[in-house]
N, C-alpha and C positions, 0 to 999 in steps of 0.2 A: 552611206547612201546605198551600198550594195546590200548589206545589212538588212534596210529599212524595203528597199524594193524584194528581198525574200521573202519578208514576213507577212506581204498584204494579203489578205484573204477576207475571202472566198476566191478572189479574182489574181491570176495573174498577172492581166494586165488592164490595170486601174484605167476606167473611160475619162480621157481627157476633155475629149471637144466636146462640143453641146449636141451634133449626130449622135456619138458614142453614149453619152450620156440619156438623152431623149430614148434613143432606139434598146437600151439596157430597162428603161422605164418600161418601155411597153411591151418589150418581151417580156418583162416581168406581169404586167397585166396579161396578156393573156396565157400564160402555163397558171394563172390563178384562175382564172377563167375554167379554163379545160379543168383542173384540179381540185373543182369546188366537189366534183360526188362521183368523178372517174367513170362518167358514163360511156365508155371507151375506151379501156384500161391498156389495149395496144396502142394507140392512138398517145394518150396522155403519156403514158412511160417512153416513148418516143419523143411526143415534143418537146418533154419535161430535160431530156438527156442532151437532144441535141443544145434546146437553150442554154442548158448550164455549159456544153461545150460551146457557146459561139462567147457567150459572156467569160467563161475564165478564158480563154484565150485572146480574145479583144474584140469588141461587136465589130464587124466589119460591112462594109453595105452588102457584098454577096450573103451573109451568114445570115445579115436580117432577111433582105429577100426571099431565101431559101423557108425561113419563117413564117413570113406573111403570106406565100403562096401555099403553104403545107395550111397555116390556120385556116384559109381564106377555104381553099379547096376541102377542107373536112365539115367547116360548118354549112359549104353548100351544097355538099354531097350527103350527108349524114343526119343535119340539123334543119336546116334551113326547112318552112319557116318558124319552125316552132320554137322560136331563138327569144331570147333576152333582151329587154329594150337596148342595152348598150351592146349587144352585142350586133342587130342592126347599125349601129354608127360605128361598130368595131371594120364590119365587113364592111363600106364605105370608104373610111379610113385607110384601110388594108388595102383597097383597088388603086386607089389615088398614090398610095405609096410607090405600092408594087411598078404602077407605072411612072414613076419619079425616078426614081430608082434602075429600073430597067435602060429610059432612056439616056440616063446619065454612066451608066457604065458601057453604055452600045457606043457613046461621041467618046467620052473623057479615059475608057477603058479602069481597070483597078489601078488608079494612083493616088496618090497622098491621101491622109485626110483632111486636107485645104474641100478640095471635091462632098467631100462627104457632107462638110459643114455648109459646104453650099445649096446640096440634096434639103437638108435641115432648115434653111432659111428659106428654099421656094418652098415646101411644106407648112411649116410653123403657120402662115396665115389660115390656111387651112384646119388646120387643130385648132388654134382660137376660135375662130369660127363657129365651128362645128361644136366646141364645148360651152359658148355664148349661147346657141340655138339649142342646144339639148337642154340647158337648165332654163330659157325661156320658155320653151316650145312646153320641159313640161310643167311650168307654173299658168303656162297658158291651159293646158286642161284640165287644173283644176280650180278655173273656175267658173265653178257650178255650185247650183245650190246644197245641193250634198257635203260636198267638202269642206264648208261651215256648220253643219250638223255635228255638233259635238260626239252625239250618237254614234253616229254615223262613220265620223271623217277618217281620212288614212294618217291623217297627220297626229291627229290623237291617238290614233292608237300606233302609230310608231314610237311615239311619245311613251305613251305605259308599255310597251316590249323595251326600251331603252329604260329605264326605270327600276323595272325586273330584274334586265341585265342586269344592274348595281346594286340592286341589291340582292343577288344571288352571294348565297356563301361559297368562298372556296379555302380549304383548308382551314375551316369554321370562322372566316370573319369577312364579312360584306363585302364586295369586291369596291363597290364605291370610299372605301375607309383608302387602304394603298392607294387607289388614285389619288384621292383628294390630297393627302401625304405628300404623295411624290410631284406634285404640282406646286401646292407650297413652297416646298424642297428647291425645284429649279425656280419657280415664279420670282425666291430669294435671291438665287443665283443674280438671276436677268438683272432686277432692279439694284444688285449690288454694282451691276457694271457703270452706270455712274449716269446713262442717261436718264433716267426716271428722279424728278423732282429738282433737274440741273434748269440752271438760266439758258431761257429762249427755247424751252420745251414744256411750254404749257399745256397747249393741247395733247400732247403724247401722254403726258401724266394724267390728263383727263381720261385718256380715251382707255388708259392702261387698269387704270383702278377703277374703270368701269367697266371694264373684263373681268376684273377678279369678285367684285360683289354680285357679277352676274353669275359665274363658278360659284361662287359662295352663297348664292340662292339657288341653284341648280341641286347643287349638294345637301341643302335643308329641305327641298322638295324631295329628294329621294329619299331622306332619312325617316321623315315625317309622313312619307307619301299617305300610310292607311288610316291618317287624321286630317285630311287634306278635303273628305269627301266635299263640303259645302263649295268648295275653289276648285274642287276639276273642269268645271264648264268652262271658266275664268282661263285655266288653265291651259286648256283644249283646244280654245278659240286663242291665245297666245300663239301656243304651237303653229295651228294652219297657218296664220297671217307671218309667222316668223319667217316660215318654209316657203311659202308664198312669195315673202320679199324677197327671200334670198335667190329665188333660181328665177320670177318673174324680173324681177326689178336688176336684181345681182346682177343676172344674164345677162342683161341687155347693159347695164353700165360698165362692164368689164372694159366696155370699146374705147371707158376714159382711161387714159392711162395715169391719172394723178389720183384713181379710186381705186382701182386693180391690187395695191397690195392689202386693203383692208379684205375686199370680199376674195382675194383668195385664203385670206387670212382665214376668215369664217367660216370659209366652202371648206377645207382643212378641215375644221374642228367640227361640222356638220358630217363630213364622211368618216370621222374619228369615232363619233356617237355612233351612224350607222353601221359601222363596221361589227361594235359588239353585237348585233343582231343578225349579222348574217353575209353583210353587203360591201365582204370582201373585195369580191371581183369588182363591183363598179367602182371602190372605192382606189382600187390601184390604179383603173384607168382612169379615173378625174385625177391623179395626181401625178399621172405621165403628159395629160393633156393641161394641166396648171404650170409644168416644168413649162413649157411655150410661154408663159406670162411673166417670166425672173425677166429683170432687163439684167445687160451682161454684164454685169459688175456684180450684182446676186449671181446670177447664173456661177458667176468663176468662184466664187467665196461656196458653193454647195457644191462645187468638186473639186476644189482643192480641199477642202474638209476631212480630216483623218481625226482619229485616233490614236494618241502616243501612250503608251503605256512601260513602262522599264526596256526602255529602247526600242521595242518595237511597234511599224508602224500598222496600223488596219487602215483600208478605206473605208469608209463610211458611206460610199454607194455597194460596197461586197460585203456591209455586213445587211443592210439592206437584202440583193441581193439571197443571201446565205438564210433570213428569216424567212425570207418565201417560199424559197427550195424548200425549209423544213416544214413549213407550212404545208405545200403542195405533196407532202410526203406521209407526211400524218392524213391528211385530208382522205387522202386515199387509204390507212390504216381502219381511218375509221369508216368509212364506206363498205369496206369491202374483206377487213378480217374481224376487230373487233371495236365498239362503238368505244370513245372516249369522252367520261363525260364532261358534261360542258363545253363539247369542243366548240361549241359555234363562237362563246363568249370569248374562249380562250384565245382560236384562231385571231379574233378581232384582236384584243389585247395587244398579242404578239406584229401583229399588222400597224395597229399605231406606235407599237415601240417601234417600229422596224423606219417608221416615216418619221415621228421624233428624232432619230439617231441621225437621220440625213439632213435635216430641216436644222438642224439644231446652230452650227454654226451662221445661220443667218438671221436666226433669234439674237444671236450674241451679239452679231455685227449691226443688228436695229436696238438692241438696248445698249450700244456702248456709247460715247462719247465722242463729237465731232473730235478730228475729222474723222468719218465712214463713206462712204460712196452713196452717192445720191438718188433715193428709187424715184428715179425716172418714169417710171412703165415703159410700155413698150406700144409702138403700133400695131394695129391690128391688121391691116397691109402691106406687102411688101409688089413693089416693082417687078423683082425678080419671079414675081409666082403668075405662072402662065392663064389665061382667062380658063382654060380649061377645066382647071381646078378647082373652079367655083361651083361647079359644076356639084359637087359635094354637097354643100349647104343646101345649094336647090333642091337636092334628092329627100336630106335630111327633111325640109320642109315639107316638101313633097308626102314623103311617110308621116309625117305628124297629122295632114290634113286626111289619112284614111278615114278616120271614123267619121269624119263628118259630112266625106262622102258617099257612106254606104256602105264603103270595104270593111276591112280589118280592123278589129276592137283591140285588139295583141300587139306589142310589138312597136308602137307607134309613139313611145315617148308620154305615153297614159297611164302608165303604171302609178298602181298609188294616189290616183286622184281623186276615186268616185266617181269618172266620168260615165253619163250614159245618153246614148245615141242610137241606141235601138226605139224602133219604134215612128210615131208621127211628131213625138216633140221629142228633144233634150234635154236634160238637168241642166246646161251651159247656160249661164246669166246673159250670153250675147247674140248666141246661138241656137237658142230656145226652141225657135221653130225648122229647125232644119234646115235653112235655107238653101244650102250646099248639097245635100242629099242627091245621088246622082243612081246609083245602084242600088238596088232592092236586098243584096245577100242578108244584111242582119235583118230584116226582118220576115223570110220565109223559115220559120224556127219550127223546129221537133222539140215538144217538155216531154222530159222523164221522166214516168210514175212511175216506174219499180225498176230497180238496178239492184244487183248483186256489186256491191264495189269492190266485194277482190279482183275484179274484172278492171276496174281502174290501176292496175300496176303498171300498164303500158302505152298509158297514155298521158302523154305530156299534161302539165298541172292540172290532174283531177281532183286535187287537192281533198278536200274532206267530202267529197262525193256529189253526185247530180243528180240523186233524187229529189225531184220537185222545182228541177232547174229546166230551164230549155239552150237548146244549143242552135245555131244557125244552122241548115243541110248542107250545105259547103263543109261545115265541123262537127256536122255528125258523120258524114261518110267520111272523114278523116278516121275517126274511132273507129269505124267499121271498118275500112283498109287495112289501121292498125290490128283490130283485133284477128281479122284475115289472116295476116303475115305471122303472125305469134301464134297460132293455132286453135285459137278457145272458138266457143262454142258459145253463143251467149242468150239467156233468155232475156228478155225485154218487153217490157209494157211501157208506152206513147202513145202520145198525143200529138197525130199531125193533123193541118186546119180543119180542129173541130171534133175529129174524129179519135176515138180510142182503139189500138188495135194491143193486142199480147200475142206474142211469135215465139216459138222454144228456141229459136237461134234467127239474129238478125242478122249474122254473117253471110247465113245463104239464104236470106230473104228474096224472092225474085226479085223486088222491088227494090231493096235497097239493097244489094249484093253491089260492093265496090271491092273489085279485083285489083285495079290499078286506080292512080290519083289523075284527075284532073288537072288543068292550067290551074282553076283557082284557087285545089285543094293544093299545088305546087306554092302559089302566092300568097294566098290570105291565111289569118289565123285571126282565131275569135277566143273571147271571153264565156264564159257559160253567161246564162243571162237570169238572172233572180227576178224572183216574184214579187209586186209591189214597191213602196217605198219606205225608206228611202235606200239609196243604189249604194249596199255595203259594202265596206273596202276589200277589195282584192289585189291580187298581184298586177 
């Protein structure tokens, strides 16, 4: 035993309780977070050192604490708003914590971890919640008529960038070839464990080899993809409605607890795909925020979980752990000395082996043979969680309805949908007419007719440039701020209502000269706004 407690790594000391455990999740989410492109490199190299110290040493509720106020405090001194849809529900999450947390070591002082797991339990409702309403909230904007434009939609086209991804070479053979392989590989394992095709598991046997012909058409699609053309609309329109169901429909039925392990099952192998294309970071926090969904009998079977190998033992949350660290290590290599290629796909790779490796023992224990522990679900309320905390969700809602009050295009859980709400109508099939519209910002807009875009290096997603775009004046005197602060000089030709003007420098325009930010430039954040239809996907 002394033996086997030396050997575990990355972690000294392996997270036992479901706190320890949970709060190792989401430190992990966010040092990927901060580590996706080290826009902070003091900042990151710091949070990145301290996490690994609060984790190899034992997360403790002070250690996370110290965490959530250092994350919490950078992204609303530094970031904020110009932040990441999940990263809005991160900083929500993080205030509710912080103050969980706070008041429970001012009454209970630093004792046991009985305390900690209790922190865990008045929380946990709160994370359900919250990751119920993020994948509602954003199936609810997309739907609009754009987002069935096959043309158009975001869903098809995350569809063909995941596609790409598989079939990129690395080390001259398709990367979808090893996947497909190594799924087989264990898929064999699973179904050797005895419950797949046993008495009084018919449905399981249905539902399981209707997962693998569904892999197994996923895989002929990507193989075939550049003979596929007459089936890409077919295809396209699958996609949206898939995506659709999953975080509309998924969402909202998480609350049954007798559905909760199929769609976390799904939400899984959804952020598994998204992850090759980029979507690291949200993909670690849905699956710190899906840890809340184990009832505890999963729960304890995914941290008891080790790896033995010629005596000694690994945890299997520190190898986890230890893929992230290298993750967030390279992440910053490639940033900021030299690019490594393929890393976006690679990173992803390494991200879903890193969550197979932890997940895996409760694959084992749902394909073996009665007896196993019974998945239950879990409730989505607890007793012990204060009204106050609800308080969350509201907020969540809250930011979801900006756009279709007028505010913030950015930020609001819209990402990826096609939505648009600029204007006197909306793309939303329900929402069409605005009805909600309460503030004018999005539509007092400045278009762009001539922009130098190396002048876009400092401004948050200028993505492939805004010539011929228009921006809301609320986000345009953000760019002008920005470009203030950074020093440039910028010439510029616009279009404000109506009018054409060309200036050799908009920075010290009298007119639009923004030295400092306003309230709303402090609050809101906008999408550039394109011309015509239909409303093409963007971030």
């Amino acid at each position: 035993m002394q033996v086997a407690a030396r050997c575990r790594f990355p972690s000294l000391r392996s997270p036992r309780g479901p706190f320890s455990v949970f709060a190792t999740f989401y430190t992990v989410a966010m040092v990927l977070e901060f580590s996706e492109r080290w826009p902070t490199p003091w900042f990151t190299g710091a949070f990145l050192t301290a996490a690994t110290i609060a984790v190899a040493t034992g997360m403790t509720r002070i250690a996370f604490l110290g965490l959530l106020v250092a994350a919490t405090g950078y992204v609303a001194f530094f970031q904020f708003p110009e932040v990441a849809n999940h990263v809005n529900l991160m900083i929500c999450l993080n205030i509710a914590m912080i103050g969980v947390l706070s008041v429970s070591l001012l009454r209970r002082g630093r004792s046991a971890d009985d305390d900690a797991d209790v922190d865990y339990a008045v929380i946990a409702p709160v994370l359900r919640m919250s990751l119920m309403l993020i994948y509602a909230l954003a199936g609810f904007h997309k739907l609009n008529s754009d987002y069935f434009d096959t043309a158009a939609s975001c869903a098809a086209g995350i569809l063909t960038s995941v596609i790409h991804a598989l079939r990129t070479d690395l080390l001259g053979i398709p990367v979808v070839v090893p996947i497909a392989l190594g799924a087989v590989f264990l898929g064999y394992r699973l179904v050797r464990r005895g419950r797949f095709g046993g008495a009084g598991n018919r449905l399981f046997t249905a539902v399981t080899a209707a997962v693998g012909l569904a892999g197994l058409a996923m895989v002929a699609v990507v193989v075939f993809y550049t003979h596929l053309d007459p089936l890409l609309t077919a295809i396209g329109l699958t996609a949206a409605i898939a995506v659709l169901g999953w975080e509309l429909v998924g969402g909202l039925l998480l609350a049954v607890p007798r559905l909760q392990a199929a769609i976390v099952a799904f939400a899984l192998t959804m952020h598994a795909a998204l992850a090759l294309i980029g979507f690291v970071d949200f993909g670690s926090m849905a699956a710190a925020l899906l840890f809340a969904f184990l009832p505890a009998s999963y729960r304890q079977v995914l941290i008891d979980g080790a790896i033995r190998s010629r005596g000694r033992t690994l945890s299997r949350i520190g190898v986890y752990v230890g893929i992230a660290i290298a993750i967030a290590l390279l992440s910053g290599a490639n940033a900021h000395l030299d690019r490594i290629s393929h890393w976006t796909l690679i990173s992803g790779m390494a991200f879903d082996a890193a969550v197979l490796i932890v997940i895996w023992p409760i694959l084992v224990t749902v394909f073996s043979p009665s007896p196993r522990p019974e998945w239950g679900g879990v409730r989505i309320i607890d007793a012990r969680t204060p009204v106050v905390l609800y308080l969350v969700p509201a907020a969540l809602i809250g930011i979801a309805l900006t756009p279709y009050l007028g505010l913030r295009t950015a930020g609001n859980f819209s990402m990826f949908s096609n939505l648009r709400t600029e204007g006197e109508r909306s793309n939303h099939l329900l929402l069409g007419g605005n009805p909600l519209k309460i503030w004018g910002y999005q539509d007092d807009i400045v278009w762009i007719i001539d922009i130098d875009d190396r002048y876009g290096d400092v401004i948050h997603h200028y993505d492939a440039g805004a010539r011929g775009y228009a921006l809301p004046v609320v986000e345009f005197r953000k760019w002008i701020n920005e470009w203030d602060e950074a020093g440039y000089r910028v010439p510029l030709t616009y279009d404000y209502r109506g009018i054409r003007y060309t200036t050799d420098d908009i920075v010290t325009d009298p007119i639009w000269r923004t030295p400092n930010r306003t309230l709303p430039m402090v609050l809101l954040d906008f999408r550039v706004i394109q011309p015509g239809e239909p409303n093409y996907c963007r971030w």
